[in-house]
C-alpha positions in Angstrom: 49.4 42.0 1.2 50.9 40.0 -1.2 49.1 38.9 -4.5 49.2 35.3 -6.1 48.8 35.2 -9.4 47.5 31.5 -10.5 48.3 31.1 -14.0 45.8 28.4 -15.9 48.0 26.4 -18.9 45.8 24.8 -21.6 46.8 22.3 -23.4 44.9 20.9 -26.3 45.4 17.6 -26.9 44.4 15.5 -30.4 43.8 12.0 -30.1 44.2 10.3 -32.9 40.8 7.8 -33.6 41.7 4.3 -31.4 41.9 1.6 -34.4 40.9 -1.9 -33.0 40.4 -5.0 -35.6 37.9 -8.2 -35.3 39.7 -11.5 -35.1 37.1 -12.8 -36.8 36.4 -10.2 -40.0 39.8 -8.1 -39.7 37.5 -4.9 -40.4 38.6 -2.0 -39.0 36.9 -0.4 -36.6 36.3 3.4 -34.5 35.8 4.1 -30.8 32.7 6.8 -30.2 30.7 6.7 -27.0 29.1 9.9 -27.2 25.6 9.3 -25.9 23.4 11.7 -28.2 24.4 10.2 -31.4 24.5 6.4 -29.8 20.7 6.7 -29.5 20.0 7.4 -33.0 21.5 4.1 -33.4 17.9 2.6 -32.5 14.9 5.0 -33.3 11.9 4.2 -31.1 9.3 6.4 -32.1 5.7 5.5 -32.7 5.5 4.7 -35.7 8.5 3.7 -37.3 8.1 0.5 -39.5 11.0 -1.6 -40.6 10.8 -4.8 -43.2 13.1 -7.2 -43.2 14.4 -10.3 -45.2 15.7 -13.6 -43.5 17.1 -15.8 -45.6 18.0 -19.2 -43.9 20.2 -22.2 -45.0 19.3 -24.4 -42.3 18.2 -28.1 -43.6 16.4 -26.3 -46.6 17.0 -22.7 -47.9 14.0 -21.0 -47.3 13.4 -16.9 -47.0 11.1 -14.9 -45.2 9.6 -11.4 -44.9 9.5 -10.1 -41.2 8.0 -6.6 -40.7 8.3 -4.8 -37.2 6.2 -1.7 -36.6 6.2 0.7 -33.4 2.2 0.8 -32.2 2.7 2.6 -29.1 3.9 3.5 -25.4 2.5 2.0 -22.7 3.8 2.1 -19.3 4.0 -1.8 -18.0 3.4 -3.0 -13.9 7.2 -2.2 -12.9 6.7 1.3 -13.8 8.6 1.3 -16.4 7.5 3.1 -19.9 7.8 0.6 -23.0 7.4 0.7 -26.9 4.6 -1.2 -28.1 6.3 -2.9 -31.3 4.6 -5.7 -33.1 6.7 -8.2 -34.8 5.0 -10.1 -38.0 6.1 -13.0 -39.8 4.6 -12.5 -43.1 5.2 -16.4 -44.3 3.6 -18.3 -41.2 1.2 -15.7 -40.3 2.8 -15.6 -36.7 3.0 -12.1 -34.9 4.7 -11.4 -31.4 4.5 -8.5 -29.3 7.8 -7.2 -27.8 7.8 -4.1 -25.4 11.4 -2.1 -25.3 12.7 1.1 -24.0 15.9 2.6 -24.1 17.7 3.1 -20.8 19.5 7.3 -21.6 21.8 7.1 -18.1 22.8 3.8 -19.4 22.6 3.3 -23.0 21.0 -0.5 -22.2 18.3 -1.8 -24.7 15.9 -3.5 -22.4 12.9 -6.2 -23.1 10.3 -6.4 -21.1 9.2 -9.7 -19.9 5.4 -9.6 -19.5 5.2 -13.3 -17.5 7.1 -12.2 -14.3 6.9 -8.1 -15.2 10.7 -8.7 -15.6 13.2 -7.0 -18.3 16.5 -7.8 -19.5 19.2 -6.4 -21.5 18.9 -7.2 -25.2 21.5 -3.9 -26.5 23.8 -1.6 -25.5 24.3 2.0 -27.0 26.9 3.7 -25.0 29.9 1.2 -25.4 33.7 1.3 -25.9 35.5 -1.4 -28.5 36.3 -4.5 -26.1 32.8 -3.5 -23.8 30.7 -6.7 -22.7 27.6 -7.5 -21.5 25.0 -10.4 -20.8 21.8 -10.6 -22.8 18.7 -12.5 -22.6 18.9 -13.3 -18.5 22.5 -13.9 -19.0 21.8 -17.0 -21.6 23.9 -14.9 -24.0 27.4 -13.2 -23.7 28.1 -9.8 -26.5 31.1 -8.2 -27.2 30.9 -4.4 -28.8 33.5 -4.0 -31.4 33.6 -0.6 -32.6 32.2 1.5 -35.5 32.2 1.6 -38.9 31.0 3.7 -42.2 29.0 1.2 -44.6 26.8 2.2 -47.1 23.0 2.1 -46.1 20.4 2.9 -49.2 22.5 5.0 -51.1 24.5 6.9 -48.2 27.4 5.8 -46.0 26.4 5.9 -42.6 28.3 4.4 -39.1 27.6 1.1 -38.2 28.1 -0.1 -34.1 29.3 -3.9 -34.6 28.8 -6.6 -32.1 29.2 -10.1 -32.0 27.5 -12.7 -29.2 28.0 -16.2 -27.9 25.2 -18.4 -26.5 24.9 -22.3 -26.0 24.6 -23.1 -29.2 25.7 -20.6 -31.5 26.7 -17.3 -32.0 26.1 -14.5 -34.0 27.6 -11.1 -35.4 25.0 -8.1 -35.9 24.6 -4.0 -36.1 22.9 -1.0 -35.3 22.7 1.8 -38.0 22.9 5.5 -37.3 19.4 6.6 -37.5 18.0 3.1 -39.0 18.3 1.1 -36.0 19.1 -2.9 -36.2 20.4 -3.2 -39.7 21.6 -6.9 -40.2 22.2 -9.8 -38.5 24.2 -13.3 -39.4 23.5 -16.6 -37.3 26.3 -19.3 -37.2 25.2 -22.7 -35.9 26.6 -26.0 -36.5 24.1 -26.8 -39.3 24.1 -23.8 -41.1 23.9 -20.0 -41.5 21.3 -17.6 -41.4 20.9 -14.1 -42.5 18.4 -11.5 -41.7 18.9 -7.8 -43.5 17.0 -5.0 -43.4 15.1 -4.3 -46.5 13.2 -0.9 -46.4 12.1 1.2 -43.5 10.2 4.0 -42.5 12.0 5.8 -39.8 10.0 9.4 -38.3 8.3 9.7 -41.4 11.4 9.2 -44.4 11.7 6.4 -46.3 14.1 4.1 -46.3 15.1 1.1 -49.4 12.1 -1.0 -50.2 9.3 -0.4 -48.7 7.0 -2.1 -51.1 5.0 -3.4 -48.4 2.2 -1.0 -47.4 3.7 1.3 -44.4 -0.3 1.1 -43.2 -1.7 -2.0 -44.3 -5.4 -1.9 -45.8 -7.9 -2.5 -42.6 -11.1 -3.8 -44.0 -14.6 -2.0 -42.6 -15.6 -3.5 -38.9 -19.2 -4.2 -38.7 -18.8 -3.4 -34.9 -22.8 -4.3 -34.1 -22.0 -8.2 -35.7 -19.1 -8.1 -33.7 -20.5 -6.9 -30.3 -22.7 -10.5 -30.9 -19.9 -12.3 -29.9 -19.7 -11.4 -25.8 -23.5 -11.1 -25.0 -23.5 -9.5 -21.5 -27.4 -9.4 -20.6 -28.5 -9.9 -16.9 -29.9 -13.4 -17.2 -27.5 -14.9 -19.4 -26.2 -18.4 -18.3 -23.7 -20.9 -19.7 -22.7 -24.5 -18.6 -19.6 -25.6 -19.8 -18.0 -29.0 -19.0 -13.7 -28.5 -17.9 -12.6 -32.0 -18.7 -8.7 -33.1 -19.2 -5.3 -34.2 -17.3 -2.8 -33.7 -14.5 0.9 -35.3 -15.0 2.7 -35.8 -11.7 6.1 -36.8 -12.4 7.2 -38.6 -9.6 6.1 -41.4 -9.2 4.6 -41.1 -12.7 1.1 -40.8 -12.8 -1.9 -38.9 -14.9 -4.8 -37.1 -13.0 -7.8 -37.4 -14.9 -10.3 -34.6 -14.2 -13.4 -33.3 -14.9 -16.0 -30.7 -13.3 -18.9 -28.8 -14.7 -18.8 -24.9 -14.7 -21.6 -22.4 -14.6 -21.7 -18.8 -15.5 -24.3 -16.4 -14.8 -25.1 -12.5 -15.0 -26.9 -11.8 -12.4 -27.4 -7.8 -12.2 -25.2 -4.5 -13.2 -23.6 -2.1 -11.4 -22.3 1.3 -11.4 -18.8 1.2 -10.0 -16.4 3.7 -7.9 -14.5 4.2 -11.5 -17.8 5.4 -13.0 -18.9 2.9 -15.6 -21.2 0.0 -14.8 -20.4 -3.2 -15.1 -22.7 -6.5 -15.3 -21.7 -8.7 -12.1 -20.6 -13.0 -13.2 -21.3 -15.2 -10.6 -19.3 -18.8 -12.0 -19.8 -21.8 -9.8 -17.3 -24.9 -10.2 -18.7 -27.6 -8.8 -17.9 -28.2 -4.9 -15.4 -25.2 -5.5 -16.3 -21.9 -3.9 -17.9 -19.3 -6.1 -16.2 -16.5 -8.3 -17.4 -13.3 -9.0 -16.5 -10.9 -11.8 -17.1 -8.0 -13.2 -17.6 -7.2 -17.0 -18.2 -4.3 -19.5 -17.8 -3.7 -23.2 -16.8 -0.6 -24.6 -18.4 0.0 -27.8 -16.6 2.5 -29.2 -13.4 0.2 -29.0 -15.0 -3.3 -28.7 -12.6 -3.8 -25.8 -13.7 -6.1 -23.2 -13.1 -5.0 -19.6 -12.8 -6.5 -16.3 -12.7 -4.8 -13.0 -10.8 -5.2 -10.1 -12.7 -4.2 -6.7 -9.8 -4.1 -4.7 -8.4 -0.5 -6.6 -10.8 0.5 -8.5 -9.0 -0.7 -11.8 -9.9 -2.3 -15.1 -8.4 -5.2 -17.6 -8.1 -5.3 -21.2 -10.0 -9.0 -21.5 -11.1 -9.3 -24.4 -10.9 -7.2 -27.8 -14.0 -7.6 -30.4 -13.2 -4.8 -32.9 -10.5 -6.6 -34.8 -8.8 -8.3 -38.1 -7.2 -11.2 -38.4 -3.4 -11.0 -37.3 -4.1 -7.9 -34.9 -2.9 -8.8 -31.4 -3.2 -7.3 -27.7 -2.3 -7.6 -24.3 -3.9 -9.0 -21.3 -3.0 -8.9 -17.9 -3.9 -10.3 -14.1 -7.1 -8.0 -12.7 -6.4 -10.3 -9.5 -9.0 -12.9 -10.4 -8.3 -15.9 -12.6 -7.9 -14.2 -15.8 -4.3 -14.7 -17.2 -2.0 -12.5 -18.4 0.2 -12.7 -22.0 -0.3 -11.6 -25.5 -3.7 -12.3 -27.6 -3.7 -13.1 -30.9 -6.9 -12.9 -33.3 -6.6 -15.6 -36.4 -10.4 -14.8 -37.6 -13.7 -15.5 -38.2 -15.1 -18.5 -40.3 -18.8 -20.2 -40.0 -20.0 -23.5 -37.5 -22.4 -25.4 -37.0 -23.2 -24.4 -32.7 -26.3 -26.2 -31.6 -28.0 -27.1 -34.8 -27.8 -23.2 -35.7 -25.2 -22.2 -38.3 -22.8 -19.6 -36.3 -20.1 -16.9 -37.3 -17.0 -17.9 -34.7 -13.9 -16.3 -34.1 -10.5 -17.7 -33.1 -7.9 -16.4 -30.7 -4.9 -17.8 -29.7 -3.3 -17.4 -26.2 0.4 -16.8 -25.7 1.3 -16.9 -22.0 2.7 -19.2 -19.3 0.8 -21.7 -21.2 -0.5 -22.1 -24.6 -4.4 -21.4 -24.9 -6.8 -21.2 -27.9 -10.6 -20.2 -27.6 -13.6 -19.6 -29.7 -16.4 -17.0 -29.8 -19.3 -17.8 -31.2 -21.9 -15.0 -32.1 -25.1 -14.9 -30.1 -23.6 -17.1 -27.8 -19.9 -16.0 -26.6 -17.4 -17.9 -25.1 -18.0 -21.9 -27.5 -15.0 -23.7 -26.3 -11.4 -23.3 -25.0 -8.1 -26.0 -25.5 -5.2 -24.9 -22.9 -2.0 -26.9 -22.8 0.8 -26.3 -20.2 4.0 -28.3 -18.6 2.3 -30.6 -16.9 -1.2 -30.7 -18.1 -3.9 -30.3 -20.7 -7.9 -29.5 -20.0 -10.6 -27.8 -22.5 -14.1 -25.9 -22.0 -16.9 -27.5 -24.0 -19.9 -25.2 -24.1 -23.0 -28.0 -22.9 -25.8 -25.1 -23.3 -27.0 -21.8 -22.4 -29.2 -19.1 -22.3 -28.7 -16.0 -24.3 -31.0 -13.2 -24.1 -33.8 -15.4 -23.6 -32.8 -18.2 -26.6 -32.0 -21.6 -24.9 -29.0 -23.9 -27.0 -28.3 -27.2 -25.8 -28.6 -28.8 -22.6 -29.6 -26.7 -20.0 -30.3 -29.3 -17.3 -28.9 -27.9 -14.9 -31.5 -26.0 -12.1 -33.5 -23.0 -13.7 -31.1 -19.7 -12.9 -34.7 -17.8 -12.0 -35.2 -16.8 -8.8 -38.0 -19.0 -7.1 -40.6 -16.7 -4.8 -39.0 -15.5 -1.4 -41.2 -15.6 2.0 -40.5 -12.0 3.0 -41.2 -12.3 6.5 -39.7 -15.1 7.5 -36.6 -13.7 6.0 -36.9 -10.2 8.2 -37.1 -12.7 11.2 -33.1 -13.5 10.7 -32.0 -10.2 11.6 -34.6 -9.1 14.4 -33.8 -5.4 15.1 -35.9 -4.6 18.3 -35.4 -2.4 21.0 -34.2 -4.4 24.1 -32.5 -7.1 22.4 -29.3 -8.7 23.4 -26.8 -11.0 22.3 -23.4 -12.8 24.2 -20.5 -13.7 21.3 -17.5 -15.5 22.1 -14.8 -14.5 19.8 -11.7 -16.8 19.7 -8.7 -16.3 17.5 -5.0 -15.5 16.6 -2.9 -13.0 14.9 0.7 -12.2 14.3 3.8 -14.9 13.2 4.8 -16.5 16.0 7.9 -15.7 18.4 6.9 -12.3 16.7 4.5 -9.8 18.1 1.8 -13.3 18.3 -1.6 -12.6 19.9 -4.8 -14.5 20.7 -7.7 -14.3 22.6 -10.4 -15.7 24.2 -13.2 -13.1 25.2 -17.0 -12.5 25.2 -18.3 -10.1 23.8 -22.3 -8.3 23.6 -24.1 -6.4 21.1 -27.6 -4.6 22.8 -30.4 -2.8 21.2 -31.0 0.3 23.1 -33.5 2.7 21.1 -34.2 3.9 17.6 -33.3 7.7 16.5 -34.5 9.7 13.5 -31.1 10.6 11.7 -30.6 13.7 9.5 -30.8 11.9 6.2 -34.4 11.0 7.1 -34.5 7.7 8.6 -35.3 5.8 11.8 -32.1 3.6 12.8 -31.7 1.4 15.9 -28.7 2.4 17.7 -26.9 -0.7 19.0 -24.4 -0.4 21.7 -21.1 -3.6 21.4 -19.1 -3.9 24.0 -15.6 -5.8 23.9 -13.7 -6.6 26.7 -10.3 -6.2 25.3 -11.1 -2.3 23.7 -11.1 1.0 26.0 -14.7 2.4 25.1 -18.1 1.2 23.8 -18.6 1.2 19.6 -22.0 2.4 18.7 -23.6 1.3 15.6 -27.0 2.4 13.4 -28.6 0.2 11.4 -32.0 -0.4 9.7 -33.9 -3.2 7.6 -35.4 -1.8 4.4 -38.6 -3.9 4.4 -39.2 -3.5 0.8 -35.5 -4.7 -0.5 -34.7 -7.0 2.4 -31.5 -5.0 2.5 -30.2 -4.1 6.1 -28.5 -0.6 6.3 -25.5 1.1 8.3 -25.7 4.7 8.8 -22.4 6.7 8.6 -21.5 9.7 9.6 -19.2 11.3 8.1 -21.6 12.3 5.0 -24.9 10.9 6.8 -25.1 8.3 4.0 -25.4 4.8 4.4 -24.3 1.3 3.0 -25.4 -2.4 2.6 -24.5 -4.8 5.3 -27.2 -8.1 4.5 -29.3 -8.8 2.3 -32.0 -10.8 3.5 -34.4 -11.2 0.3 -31.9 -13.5 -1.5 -31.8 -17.1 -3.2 -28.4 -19.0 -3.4 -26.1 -17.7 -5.6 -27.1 -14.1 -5.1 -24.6 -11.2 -3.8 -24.1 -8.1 -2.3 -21.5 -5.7 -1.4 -21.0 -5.2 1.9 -19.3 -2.6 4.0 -17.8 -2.7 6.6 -17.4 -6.6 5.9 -14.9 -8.9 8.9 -11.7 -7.6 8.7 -11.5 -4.9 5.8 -13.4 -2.5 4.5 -15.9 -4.2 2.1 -16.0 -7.4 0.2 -18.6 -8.9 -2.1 -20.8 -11.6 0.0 -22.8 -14.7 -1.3 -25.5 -16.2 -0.4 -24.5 -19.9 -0.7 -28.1 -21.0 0.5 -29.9 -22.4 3.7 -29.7 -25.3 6.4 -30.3 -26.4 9.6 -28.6 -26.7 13.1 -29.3 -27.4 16.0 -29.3 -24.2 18.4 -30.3 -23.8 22.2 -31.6 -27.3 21.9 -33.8 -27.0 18.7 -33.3 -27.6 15.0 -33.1 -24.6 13.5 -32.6 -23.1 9.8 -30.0 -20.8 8.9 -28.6 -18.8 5.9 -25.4 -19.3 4.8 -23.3 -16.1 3.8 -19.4 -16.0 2.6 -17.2 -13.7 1.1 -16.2 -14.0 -2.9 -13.0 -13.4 -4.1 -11.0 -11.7 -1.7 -7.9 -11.5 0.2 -9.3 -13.3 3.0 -12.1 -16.0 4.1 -15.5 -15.3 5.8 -18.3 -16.9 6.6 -21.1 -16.2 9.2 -24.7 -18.0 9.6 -27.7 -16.5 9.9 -30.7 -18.0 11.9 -34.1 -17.6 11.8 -35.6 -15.8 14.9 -32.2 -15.2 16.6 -30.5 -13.3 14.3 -26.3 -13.8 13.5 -25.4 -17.4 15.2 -21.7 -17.6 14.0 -18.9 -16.3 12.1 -15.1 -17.8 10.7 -12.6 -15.8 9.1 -9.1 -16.6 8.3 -6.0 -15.0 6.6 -2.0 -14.8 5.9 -1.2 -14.3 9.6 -4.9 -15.1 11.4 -7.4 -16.8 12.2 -11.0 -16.3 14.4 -14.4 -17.5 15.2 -17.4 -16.0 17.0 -20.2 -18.1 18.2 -23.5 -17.3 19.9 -23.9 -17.8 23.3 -26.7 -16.8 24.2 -29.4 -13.7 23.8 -33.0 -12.2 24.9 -34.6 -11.9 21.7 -38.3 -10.6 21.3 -38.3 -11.2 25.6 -37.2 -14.9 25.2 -34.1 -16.1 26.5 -31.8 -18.2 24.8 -28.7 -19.9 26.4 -26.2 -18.0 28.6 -25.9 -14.2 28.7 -23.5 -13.7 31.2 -20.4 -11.8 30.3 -18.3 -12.1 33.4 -16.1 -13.5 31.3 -14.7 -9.9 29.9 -11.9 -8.6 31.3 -12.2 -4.7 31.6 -8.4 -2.8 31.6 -7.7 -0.6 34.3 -8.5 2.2 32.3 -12.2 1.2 31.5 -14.8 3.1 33.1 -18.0 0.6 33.8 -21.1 2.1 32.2 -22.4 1.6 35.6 -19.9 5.0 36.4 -19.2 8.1 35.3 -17.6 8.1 32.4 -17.6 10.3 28.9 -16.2 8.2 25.9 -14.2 8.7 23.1 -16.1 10.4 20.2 -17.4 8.4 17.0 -15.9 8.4 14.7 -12.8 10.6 15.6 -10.9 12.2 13.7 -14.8 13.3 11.9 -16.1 15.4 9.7 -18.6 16.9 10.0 -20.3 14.7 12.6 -19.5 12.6 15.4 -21.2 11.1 18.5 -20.7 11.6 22.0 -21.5 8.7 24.6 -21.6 9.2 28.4 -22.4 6.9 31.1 -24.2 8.5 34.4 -23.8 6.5 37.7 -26.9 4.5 39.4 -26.0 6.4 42.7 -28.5 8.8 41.6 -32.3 9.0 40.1 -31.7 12.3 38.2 -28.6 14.2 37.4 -28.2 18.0 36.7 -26.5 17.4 33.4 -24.4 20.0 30.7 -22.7 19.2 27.5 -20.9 21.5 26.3 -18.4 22.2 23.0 -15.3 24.3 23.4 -12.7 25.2 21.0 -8.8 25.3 21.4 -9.6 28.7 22.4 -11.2 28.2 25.4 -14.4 29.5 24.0 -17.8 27.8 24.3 -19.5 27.1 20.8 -22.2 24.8 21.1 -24.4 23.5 24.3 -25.6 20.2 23.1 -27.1 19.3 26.4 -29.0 21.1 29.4 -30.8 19.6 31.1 -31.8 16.9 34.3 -31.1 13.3 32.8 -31.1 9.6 34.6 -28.4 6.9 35.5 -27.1 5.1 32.4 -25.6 5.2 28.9 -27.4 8.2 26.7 -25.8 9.5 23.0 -25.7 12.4 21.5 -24.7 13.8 18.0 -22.8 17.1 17.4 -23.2 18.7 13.5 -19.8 20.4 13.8 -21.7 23.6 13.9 -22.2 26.4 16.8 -25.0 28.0 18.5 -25.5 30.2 15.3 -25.6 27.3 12.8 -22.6 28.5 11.4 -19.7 25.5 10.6 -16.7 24.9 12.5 -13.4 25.4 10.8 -11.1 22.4 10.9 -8.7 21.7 14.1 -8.7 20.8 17.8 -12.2 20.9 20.1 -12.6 20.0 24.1 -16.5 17.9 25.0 -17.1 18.6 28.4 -19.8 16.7 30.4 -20.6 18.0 34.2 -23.0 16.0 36.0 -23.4 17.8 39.4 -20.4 17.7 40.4 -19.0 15.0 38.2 -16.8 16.3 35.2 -14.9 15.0 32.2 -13.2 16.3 29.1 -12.7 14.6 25.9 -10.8 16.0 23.0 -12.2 15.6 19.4 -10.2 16.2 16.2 -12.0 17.9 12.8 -10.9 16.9 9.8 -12.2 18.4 6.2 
């Protein structure tokens, strides 16, 4: 065997520092990229505070003191985590808000832009002399030059040097070794400008003049006087007027507009997120109506809005503040907008022959807004201006907590008495009744997985059942042509509320599908609702049609804000007449047919129309169907059809696991032709509850037999 020696040679190499020189200065400057140390070159840490002083030459010499203090870290809608810094100029009273993080792969510096939830590149750290890079969405081209040692407060520290070019000037600035952005010097055609830092306080030492108080004074809050300006009682009710201008360019023209807005509270409610919330119905005009959902914090004075859709909440609105303190607001998927706030303060007004504390806020987003809060009233008026456009809110009268101001003209927002029992006739719920819906629509893009259809389809009352929560349901049978098994359904009309209910299974609660006791403008929230899950519905009021040859009324019923549209009609007697939905890639309506209501028959019934795939059993056969709902937990039911070729039948049902072994006998018994239902508990003979995982239904009707699987879930 032979042996290889492998001999390592080191060799140490010293590189002597890589001079560069600016064209421009002729300083001399030193290559360092290590990463570490480039970060101390800008310190974001909560609470860091720098002041500076800007000193322009531009038309008139004038200076200014600009302080810039780290708040906080939030993490923004791109999923990004940001410094909350606040920028105030001290001489016009103007503050921004700028969100920044530091990129430590990259070195970048980036801004966040909170209009599109964009960021760009406003530094970079980890850089080599000759190194450039774009800037503020490539508007701006910066060249890194190097390091140097100045002296900083007393100490020499290294300096990273860069220069940038934009349109119409340029500039030359630096970063500081554990001060951050130390100077900067603007060169435009008419003049110069330079901004240098002054004092700072950087992870708790003190930098140079910091005369200015680190934590400025905050007066006392009277938070109860403050509260006064968002009144949120149920009952509350504004009417504002929304008055202003449309510019269309080409061909040049102005839109005048005008509309009258109303706001109401109309109840609370105890959302999925666990706070409660008071629900806004606002009507524009010939516009649909809005609902919204609103809460105060009163430990913060943070206004909040909720978002049904994720079970989220908005900053809206902040109460508990001084003047020159600013926030952020964002989209909750209504019509709020999203930007910075900024609070200017409070003075005294004359609102309604009553002398009024207001406060003033002004709006920075895609377009420039100002509002006013007015205590014991809220929301007094609101100027917004924007490209092509102008409009204001101007606060006609209300009713606060019971106090009317102004002109209230507008129809009483009390609910006038309700006729009970004509209203339980729109939904009659009897055993034997039956109802024929065409349902036409489309889905899909086309040339792309497009489908429509054309179909009847029947919903039939067959008998009521005492459930385990307690209650009597009537179980209602649909059948569709274009599905592979029947859909059962439970439902009940509270008498009392007017509300009709849907049992569900998997926790034997139930949920709110109408609300028959209502005047226009109230709502509900309805699950299932159409297409998805649940949506808030409105009650937009009644009217007549004409139905199987008579004028009948009807209650009118559509969605709020949601991703899609519904409507469906209500009419007296009969029950649901019709229904249109659309969205992004659909479209549908269902219309009454006919039905046997209460014995009386009403237009056609026939469903001959329905097209059963091969698959399909006919009810009139044998035929055990798919458990409801599957996968369940803990309880599911079981439908079965027995033949008409037959009076009785000998009939087992019987539970098996993927064992093989019998669990449960839910059925025993002799049984007629037709459709029956039963329920399984997920439990065996002995009461004892079935673990998770894969179970077999078997139905044997003489000498019929099917099997079934069923999947539970916990």
């Amino acid at each position: 065997m032979k042996r290889i020696t492998l001999t390592i040679l080191v060799i140490t190499i010293s590189i002597a520092p890589v001079i560069l020189y600016s064209q421009d200065h002729k300083k001399q400057f030193v290559s360092n990229s290590d990463s570490l140390t480039s970060l101390e070159f800008y310190p974001l840490q909560i609470g860091n505070y720098w002041i500076y002083n800007d000193s322009s030459c531009i038309d008139i010499c004038y200076s200014r003191i600009v302080i810039k203090k780290v708040l906080a870290d939030t993490i923004m809608p791109n999923g990004n985590m940001y410094y909350y810094i606040l920028v105030q100029d001290l001489k016009s009273v103007i503050s921004e808000i700028q969100f920044e993080r530091i990129d430590s792969l990259s070195g970048f510096i980036y801004r966040y832009e909170s209009v599109d939830s964009s960021e760009w590149i406003q530094g970079k750290l980890y850089a080599e002399p000759g190194d450039t890079f774009n800037t503020y969405k490539d508007d701006g081209f910066v060249m890194y030059h190097g390091e140097t040692t100045i002296q900083a407060f007393g100490s020499l520290k290294k300096s990273k040097n860069y220069t940038a070019q934009y349109f119409s000037y340029w500039e030359s600035y630096n970063f500081v070794q554990g001060l951050g952005f130390y100077s900067k010097e603007y060169h435009l055609d008419i003049g110069t400008r330079i901004e240098s830092l002054q004092g700072a306080v950087i992870n708790g030492q003190v930098y140079g003049d910091t005369s200015l108080p680190v934590t400025p004074v905050t007066p006392v809050i009277d938070t109860l006087n403050c509260l006064a300006f968002y009144p949120l009682h149920i009952g509350d009710y504004w009417i504002y007027k929304n008055y202003g201008e449309m510019y269309d360019p080409w061909p040049p023209y102005v839109y005048p507009f005008e509309e009258t807005i109303v706001r109401k509270i109309v109840a609370d409610s105890l959302m999925s997120n666990g706070h409660t919330y008071v629900t806004i119905i606002q009507s524009e005009d010939s516009k649909s109506p809005q609902i919204y959902y609103e809460r105060i914090d009163t430990l913060t004075g943070f206004v909040w809005a909720y978002n049904k859709y994720d079970s989220t909440e908005s900053i809206i609105q902040k109460l508990f503040v001084n003047p020159g303190d600013t926030f952020f607001v964002k989209s909750n998927g209504s019509d709020y907008f999203q930007g910075e706030v900024s609070y200017f303060g409070q003075d005294t007004i004359a609102a309604f022959e009553f002398l009024k504390e207001q406060k003033v806020y002004n709006v920075l987003s895609l377009w420039t807004e100002q509002y006013k809060l007015v205590s014991d009233i809220g929301l007094y008026d609101l100027n917004y201006g924007f490209d092509v456009g102008w409009g204001k809110w101007k606060l006609n009268g209300c009713i606060v907590d019971g106090i009317v101001y102004g002109d209230t003209s507008l129809p009483s927002p009390y609910s006038p008495p309700i006729d009970t029992m004509t209203c339980l006739s729109y939904y009659p719920l009897k055993i034997g009744n039956y109802w024929v819906y065409r349902d036409i629509g489309s889905s899909g893009f086309w040339g792309e997985d497009y489908t429509s259809w054309n179909e009847k389809y029947s919903r039939q009352v067959l008998a009521d059942t005492l459930m385990p929560n307690g209650k009597v349901y009537y179980h209602i049978i649909e059948k569709r042509g274009h599905l592979a098994s029947l859909s059962s359904y439970f439902e009940r009309v509270d008498t009392l509320t007017g509300f009709v209910y849907s049992y569900w299974y998997e926790d034997s609660s139930e949920s709110v599908i109408e609300k028959l006791y209502a005047v226009p403008g109230d709502t509900f929230w309805k699950e299932p609702a159409g297409l998805f899950s649940s949506a808030e519905m409105i009650f937009c009021g009644m009217d007549t049609i004409t139905a199987f040859g008579e004028m009948r009324n009807k209650k009118e019923y559509q969605a709020g804000f949601t991703l899609f549209l519904d409507r469906y009609d209500l009419i007296e007697n009969i029950g649901l007449f019709s229904t249109s939905y659309s969205y992004d890639i659909g479209m549908g309506t269902t219309v009454l047919q006919g039905a046997l209501i209460n014995g009386i028959l009403y237009g056609d019934t026939t469903i001959t129309s329905i097209k059963q795939p091969k698959e399909q059993i006919s009810p009139a056969e044998f035929a055990l169907h798919q458990n409801f709902p599957n996968p369940f937990n803990p309880q599911t039911t079981i439908s079965y059809a027995l033949p008409a070729d037959k009076a009785f039948y000998d009939v087992t049902v019987e539970i098996y696991n993927a064992l093989g072994q019998k669990i449960m006998v839910l059925v025993s018994k002799p049984q007629g032709s037709g459709l029956h239902t039963i329920f399984w508990n997920g439990r065996n003979a002995a009461g004892q509850v079935m673990p998770s995982g894969m179970y077999f239904c078997i139905l044997q009707a003489d000498h019929l037999r099917a099997i079934q699987k069923m999947l539970m879930i916990k």
